[in-house]
Backbone atoms as SQL, in Angstrom:
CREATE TABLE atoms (id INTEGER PRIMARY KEY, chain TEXT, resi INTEGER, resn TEXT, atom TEXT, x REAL, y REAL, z REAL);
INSERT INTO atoms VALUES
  (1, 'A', 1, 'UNK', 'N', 20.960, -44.090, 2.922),
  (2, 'A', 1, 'UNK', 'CA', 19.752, -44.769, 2.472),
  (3, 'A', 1, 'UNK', 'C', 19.631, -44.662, 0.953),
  (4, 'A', 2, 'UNK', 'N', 19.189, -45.679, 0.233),
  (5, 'A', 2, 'UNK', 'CA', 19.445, -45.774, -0.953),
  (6, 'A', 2, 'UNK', 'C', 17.803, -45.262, -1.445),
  (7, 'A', 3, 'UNK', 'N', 18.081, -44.296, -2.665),
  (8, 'A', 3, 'UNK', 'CA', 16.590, -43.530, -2.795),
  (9, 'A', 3, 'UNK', 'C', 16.294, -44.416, -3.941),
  (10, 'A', 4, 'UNK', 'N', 16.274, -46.071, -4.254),
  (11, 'A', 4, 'UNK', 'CA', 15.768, -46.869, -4.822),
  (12, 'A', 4, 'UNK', 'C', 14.901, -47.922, -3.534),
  (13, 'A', 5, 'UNK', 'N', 13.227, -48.183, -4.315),
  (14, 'A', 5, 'UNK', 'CA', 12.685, -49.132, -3.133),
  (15, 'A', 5, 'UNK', 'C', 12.738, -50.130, -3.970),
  (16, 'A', 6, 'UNK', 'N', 11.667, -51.131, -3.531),
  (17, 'A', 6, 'UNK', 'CA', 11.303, -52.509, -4.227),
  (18, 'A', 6, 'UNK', 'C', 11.033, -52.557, -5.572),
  (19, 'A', 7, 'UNK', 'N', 10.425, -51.706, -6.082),
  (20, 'A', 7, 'UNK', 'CA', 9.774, -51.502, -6.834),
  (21, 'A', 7, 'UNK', 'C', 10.845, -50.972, -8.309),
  (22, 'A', 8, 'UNK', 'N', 12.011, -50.411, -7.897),
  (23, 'A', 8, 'UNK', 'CA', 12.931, -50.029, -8.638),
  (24, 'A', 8, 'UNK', 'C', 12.719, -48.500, -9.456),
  (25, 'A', 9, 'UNK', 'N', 11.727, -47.954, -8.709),
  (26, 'A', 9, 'UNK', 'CA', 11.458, -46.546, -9.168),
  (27, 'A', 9, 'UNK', 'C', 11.869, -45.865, -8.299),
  (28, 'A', 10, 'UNK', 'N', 12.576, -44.846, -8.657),
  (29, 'A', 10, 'UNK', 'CA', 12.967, -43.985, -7.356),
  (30, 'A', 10, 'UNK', 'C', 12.006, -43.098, -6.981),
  (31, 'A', 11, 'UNK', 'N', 12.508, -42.244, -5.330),
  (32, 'A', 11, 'UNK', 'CA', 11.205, -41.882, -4.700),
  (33, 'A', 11, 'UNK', 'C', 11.103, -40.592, -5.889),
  (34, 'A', 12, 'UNK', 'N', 11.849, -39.656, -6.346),
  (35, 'A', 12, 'UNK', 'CA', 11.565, -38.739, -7.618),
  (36, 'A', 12, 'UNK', 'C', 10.349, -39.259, -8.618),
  (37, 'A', 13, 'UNK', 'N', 10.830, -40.519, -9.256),
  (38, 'A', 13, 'UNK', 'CA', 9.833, -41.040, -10.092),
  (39, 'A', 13, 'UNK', 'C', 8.402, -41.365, -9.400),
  (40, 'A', 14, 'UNK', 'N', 8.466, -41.806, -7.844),
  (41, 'A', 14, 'UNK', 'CA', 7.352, -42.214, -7.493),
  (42, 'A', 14, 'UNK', 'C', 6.208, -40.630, -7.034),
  (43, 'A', 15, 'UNK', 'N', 7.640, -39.635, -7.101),
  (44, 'A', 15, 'UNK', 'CA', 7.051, -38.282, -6.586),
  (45, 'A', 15, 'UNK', 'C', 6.182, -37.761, -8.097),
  (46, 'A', 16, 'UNK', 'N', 6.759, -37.887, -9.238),
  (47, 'A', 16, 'UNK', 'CA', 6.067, -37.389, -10.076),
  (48, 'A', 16, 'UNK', 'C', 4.713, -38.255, -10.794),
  (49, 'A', 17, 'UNK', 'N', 4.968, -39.379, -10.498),
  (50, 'A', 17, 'UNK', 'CA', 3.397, -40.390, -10.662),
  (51, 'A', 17, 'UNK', 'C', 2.569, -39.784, -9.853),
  (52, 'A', 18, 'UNK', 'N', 2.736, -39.212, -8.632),
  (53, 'A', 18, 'UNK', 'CA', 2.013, -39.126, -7.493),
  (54, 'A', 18, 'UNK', 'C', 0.931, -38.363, -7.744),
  (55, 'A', 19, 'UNK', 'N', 2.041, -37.187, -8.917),
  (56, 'A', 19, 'UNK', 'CA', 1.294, -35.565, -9.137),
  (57, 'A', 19, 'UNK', 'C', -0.113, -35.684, -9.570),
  (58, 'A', 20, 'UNK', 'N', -0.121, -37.388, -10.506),
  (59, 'A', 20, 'UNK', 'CA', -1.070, -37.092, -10.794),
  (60, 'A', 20, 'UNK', 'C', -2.640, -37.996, -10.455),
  (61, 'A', 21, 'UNK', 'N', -2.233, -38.261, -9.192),
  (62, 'A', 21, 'UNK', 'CA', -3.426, -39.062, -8.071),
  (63, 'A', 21, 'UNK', 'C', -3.752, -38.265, -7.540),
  (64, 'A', 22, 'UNK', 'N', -5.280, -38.157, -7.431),
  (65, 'A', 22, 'UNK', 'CA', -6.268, -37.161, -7.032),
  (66, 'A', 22, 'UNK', 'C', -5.887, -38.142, -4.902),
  (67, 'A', 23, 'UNK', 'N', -6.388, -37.767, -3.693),
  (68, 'A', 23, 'UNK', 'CA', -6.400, -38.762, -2.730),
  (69, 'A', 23, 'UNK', 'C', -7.708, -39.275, -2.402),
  (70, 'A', 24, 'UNK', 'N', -7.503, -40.665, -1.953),
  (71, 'A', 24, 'UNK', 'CA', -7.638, -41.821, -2.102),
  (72, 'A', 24, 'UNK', 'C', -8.952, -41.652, -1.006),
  (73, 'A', 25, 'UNK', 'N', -7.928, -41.363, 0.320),
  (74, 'A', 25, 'UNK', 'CA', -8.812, -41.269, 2.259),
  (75, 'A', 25, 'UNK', 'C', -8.526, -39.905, 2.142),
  (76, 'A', 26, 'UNK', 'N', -9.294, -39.777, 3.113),
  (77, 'A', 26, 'UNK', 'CA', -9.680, -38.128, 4.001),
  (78, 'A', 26, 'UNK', 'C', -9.662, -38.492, 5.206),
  (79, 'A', 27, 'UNK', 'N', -8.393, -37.544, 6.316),
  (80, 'A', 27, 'UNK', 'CA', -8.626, -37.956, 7.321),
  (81, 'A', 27, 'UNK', 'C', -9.364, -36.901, 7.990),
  (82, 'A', 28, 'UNK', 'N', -10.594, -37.308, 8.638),
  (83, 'A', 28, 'UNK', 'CA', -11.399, -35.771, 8.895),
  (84, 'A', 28, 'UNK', 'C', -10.815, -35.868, 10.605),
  (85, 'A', 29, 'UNK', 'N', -12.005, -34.965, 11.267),
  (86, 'A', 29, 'UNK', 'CA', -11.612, -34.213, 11.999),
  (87, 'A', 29, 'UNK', 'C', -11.380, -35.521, 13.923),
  (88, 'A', 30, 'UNK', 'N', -12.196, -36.577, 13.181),
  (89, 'A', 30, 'UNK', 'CA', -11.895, -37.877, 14.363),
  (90, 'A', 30, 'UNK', 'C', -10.534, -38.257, 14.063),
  (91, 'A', 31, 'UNK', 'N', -9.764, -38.006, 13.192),
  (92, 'A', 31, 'UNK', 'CA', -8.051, -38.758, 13.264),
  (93, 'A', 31, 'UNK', 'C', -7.474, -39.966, 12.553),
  (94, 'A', 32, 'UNK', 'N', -6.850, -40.455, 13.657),
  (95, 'A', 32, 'UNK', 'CA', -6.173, -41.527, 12.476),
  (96, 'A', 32, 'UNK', 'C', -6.962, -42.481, 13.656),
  (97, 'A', 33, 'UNK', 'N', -8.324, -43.208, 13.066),
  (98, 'A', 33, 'UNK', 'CA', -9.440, -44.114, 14.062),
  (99, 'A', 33, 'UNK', 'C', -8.839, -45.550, 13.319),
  (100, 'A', 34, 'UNK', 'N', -9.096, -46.299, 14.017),
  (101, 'A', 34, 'UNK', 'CA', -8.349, -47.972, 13.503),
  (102, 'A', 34, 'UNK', 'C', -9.200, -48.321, 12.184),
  (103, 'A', 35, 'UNK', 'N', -10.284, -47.855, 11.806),
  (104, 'A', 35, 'UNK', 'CA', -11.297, -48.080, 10.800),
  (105, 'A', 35, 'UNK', 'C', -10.325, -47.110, 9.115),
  (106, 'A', 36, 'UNK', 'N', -10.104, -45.743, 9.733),
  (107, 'A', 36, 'UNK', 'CA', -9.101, -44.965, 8.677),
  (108, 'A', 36, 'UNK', 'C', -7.772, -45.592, 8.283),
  (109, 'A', 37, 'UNK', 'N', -6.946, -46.781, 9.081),
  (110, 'A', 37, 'UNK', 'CA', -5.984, -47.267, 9.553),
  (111, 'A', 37, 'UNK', 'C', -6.360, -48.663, 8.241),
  (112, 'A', 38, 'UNK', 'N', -7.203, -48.850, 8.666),
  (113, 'A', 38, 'UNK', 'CA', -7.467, -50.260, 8.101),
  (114, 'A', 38, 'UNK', 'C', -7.908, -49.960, 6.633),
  (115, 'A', 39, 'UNK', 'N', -8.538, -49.007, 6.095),
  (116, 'A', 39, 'UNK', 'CA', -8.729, -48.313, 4.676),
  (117, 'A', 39, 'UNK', 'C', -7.783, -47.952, 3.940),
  (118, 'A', 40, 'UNK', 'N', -6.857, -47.447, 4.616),
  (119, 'A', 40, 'UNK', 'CA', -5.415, -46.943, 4.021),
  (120, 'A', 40, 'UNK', 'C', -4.752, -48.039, 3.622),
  (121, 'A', 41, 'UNK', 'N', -4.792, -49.157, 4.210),
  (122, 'A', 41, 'UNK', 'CA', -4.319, -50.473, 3.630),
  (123, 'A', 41, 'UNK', 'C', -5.012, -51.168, 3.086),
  (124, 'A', 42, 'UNK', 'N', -6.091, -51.185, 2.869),
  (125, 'A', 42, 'UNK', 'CA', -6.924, -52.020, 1.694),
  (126, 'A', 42, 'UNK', 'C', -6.703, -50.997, 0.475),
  (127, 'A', 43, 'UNK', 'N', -6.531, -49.913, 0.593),
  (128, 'A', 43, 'UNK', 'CA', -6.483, -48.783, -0.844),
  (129, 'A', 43, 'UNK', 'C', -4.783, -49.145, -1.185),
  (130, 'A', 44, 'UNK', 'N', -3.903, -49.097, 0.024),
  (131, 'A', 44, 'UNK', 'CA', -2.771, -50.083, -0.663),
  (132, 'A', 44, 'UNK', 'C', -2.373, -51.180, -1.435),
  (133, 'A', 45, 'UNK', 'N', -3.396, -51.636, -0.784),
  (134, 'A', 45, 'UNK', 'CA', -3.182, -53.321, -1.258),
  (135, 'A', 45, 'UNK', 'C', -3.874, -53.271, -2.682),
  (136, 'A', 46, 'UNK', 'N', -4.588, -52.596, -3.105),
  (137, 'A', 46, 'UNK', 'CA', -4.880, -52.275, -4.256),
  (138, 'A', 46, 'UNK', 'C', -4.266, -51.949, -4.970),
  (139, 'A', 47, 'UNK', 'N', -3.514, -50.759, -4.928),
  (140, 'A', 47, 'UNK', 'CA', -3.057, -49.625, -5.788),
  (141, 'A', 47, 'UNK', 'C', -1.559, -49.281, -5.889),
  (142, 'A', 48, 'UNK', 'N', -1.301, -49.772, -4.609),
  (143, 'A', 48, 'UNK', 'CA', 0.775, -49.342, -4.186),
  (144, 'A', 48, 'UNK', 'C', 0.916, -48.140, -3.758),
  (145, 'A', 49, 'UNK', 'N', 0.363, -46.973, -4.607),
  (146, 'A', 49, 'UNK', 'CA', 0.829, -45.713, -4.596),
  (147, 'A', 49, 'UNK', 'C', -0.490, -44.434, -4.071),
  (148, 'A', 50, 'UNK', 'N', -0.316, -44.276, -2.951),
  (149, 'A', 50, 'UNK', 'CA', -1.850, -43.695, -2.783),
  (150, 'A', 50, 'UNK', 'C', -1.779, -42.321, -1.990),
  (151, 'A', 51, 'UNK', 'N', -2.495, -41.467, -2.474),
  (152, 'A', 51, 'UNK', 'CA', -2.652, -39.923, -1.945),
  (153, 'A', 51, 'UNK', 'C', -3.612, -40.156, -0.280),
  (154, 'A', 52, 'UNK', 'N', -3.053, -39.551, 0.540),
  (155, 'A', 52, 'UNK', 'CA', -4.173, -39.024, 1.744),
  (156, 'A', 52, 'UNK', 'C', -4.145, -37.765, 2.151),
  (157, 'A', 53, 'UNK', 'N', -5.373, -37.266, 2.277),
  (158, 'A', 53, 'UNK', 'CA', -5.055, -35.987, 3.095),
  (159, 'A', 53, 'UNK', 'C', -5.914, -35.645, 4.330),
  (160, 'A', 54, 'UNK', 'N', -4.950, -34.895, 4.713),
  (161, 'A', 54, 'UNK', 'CA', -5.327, -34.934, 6.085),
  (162, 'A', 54, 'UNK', 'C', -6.183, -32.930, 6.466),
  (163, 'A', 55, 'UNK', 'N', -7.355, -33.624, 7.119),
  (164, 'A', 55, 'UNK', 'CA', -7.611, -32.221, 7.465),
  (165, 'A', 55, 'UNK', 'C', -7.131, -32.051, 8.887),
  (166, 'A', 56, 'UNK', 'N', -6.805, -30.372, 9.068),
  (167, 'A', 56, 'UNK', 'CA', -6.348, -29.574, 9.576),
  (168, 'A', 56, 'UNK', 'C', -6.416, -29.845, 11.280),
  (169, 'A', 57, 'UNK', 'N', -7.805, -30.393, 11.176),
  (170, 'A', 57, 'UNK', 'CA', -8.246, -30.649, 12.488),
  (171, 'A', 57, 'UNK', 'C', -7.987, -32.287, 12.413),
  (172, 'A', 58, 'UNK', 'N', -8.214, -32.844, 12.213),
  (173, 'A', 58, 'UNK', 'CA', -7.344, -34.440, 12.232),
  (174, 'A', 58, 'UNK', 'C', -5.743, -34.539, 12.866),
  (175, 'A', 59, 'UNK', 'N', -4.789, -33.261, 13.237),
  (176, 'A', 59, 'UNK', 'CA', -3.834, -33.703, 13.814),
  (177, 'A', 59, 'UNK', 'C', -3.710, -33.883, 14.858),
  (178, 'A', 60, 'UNK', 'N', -4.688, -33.319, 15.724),
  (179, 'A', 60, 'UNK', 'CA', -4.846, -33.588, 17.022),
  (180, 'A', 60, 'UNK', 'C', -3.705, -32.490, 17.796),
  (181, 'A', 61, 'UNK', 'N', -3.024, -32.115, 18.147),
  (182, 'A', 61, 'UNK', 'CA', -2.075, -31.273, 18.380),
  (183, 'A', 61, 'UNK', 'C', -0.566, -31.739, 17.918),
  (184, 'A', 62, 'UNK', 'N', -0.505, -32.233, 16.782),
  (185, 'A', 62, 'UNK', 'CA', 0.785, -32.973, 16.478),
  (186, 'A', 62, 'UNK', 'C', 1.042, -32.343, 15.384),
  (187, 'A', 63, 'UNK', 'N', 2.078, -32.191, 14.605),
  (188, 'A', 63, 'UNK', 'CA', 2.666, -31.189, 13.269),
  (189, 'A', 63, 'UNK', 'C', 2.649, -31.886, 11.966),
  (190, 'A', 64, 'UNK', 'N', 2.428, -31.606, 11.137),
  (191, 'A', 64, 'UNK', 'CA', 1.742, -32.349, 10.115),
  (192, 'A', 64, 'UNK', 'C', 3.220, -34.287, 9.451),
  (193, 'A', 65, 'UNK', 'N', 4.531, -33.417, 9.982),
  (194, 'A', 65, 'UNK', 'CA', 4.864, -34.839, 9.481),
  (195, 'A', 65, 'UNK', 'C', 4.916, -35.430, 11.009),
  (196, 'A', 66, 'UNK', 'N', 4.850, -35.219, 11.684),
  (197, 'A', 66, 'UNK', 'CA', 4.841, -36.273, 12.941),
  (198, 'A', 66, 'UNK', 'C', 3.439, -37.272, 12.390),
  (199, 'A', 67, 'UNK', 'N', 2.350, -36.722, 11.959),
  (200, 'A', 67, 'UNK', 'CA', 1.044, -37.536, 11.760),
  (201, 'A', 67, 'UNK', 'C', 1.501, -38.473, 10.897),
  (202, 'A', 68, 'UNK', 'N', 2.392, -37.729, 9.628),
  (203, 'A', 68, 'UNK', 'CA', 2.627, -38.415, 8.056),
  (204, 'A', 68, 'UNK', 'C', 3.662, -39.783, 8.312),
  (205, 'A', 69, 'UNK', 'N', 4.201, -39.431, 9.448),
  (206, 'A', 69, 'UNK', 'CA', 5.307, -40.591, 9.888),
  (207, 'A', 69, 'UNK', 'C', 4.082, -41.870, 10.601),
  (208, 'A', 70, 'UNK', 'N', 3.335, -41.529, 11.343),
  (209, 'A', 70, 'UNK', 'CA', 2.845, -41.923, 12.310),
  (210, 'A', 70, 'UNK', 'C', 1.271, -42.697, 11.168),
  (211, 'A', 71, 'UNK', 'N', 1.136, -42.339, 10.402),
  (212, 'A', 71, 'UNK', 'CA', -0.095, -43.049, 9.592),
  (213, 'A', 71, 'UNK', 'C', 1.617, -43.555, 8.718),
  (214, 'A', 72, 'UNK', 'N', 2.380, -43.714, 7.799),
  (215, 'A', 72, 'UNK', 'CA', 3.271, -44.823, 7.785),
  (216, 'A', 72, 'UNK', 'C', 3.575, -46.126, 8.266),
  (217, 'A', 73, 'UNK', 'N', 3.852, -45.675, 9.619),
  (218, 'A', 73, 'UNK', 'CA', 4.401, -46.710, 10.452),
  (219, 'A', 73, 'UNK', 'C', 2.982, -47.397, 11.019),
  (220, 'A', 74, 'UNK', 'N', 1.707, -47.134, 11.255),
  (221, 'A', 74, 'UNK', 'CA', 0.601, -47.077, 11.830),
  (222, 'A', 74, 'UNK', 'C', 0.166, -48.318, 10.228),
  (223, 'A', 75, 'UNK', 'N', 0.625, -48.065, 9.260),
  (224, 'A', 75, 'UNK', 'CA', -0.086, -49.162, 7.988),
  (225, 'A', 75, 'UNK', 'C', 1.203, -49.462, 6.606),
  (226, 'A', 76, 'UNK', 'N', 2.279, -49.768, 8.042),
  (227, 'A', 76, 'UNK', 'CA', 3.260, -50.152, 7.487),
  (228, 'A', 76, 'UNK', 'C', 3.464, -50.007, 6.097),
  (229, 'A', 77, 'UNK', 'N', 3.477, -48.651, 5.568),
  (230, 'A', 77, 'UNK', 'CA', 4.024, -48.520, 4.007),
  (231, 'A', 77, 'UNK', 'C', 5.039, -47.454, 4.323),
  (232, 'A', 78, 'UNK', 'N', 5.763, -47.044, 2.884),
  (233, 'A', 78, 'UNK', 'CA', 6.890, -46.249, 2.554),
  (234, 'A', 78, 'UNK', 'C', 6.389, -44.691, 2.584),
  (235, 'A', 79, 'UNK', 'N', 6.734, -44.035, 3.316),
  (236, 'A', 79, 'UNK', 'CA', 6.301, -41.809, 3.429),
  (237, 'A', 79, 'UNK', 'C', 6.955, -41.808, 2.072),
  (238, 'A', 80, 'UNK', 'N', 6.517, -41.210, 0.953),
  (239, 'A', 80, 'UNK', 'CA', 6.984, -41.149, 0.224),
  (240, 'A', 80, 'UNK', 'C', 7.295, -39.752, -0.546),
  (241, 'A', 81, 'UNK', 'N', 5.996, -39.173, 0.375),
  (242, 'A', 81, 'UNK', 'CA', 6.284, -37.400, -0.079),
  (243, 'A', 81, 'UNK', 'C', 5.450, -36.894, 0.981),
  (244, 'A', 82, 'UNK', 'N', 5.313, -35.876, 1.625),
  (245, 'A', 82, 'UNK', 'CA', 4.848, -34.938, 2.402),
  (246, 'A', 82, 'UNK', 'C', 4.082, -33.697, 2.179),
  (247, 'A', 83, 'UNK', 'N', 3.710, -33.255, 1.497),
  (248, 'A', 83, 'UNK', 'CA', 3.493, -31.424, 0.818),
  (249, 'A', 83, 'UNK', 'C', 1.933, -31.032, 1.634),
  (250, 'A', 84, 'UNK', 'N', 2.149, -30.320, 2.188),
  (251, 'A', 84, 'UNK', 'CA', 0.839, -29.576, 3.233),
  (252, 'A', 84, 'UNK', 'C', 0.447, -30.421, 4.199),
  (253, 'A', 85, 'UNK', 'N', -1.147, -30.667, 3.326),
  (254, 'A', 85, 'UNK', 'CA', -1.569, -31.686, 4.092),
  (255, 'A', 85, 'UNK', 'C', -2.322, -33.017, 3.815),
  (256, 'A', 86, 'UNK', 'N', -1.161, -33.270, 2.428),
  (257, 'A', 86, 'UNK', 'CA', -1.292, -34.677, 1.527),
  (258, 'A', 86, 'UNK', 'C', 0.037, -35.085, 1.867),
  (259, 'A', 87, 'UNK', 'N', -0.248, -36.721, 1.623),
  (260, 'A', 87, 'UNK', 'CA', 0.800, -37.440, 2.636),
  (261, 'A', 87, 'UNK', 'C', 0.550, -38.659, 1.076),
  (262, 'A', 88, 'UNK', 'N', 1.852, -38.967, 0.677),
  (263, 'A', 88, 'UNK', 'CA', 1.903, -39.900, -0.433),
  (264, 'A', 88, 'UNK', 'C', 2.533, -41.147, 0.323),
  (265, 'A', 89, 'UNK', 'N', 1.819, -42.268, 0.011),
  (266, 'A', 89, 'UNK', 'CA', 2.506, -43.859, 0.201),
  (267, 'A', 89, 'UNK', 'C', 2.455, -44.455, -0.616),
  (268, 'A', 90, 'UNK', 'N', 3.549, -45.510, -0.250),
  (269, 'A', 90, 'UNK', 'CA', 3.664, -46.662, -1.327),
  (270, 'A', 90, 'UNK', 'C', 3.848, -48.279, -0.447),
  (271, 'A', 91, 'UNK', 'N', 2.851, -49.160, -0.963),
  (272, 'A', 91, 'UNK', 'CA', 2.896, -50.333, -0.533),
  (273, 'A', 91, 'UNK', 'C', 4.700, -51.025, 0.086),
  (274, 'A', 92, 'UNK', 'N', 5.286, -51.501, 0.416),
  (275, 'A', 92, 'UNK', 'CA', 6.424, -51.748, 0.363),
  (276, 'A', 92, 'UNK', 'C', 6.945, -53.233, -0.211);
């Protein structure tokens, strides 16, 4: 897999822009609800590059990148970094 996207920044470069986005959504303790789903992509469609984090109780019994994969694929953008329980995307 080539660690260049659309955008022509690599995920490194997109990792160190990231550092410095405060996040965007909060996923609280109801989950990933179709309303959180649908926010995450209007803050995309805005921005490209967007912080979420997820609280503790928001995984429901699932491990924090199973969620980070699963809100990805759930608002079709790029996982772009992982660290705790902030989850970085990028529009694709």
């Amino acid at each position: 897999m080539s660690t260049q996207n659309t955008s022509g920044m690599s995920r490194n470069e997109l990792k160190e822009k990231a550092k410095l986005l405060e996040p965007v959504i909060r996923i609280g303790k109801n989950g990933l609800t179709a309303s959180v789903i649908e926010e995450i992509k209007k803050q995309l469609e805005k921005k490209s590059l967007i912080k979420v984090k997820m609280l503790q109780s928001s995984l429901e019994g699932k491990n924090k990148k199973e969620m980070a994969n699963e809100i990805a694929e759930k608002t079709s953008s790029i996982l772009i970094d992982n660290v705790g329980f902030v989850v970085v995307l990028r529009k694709p």
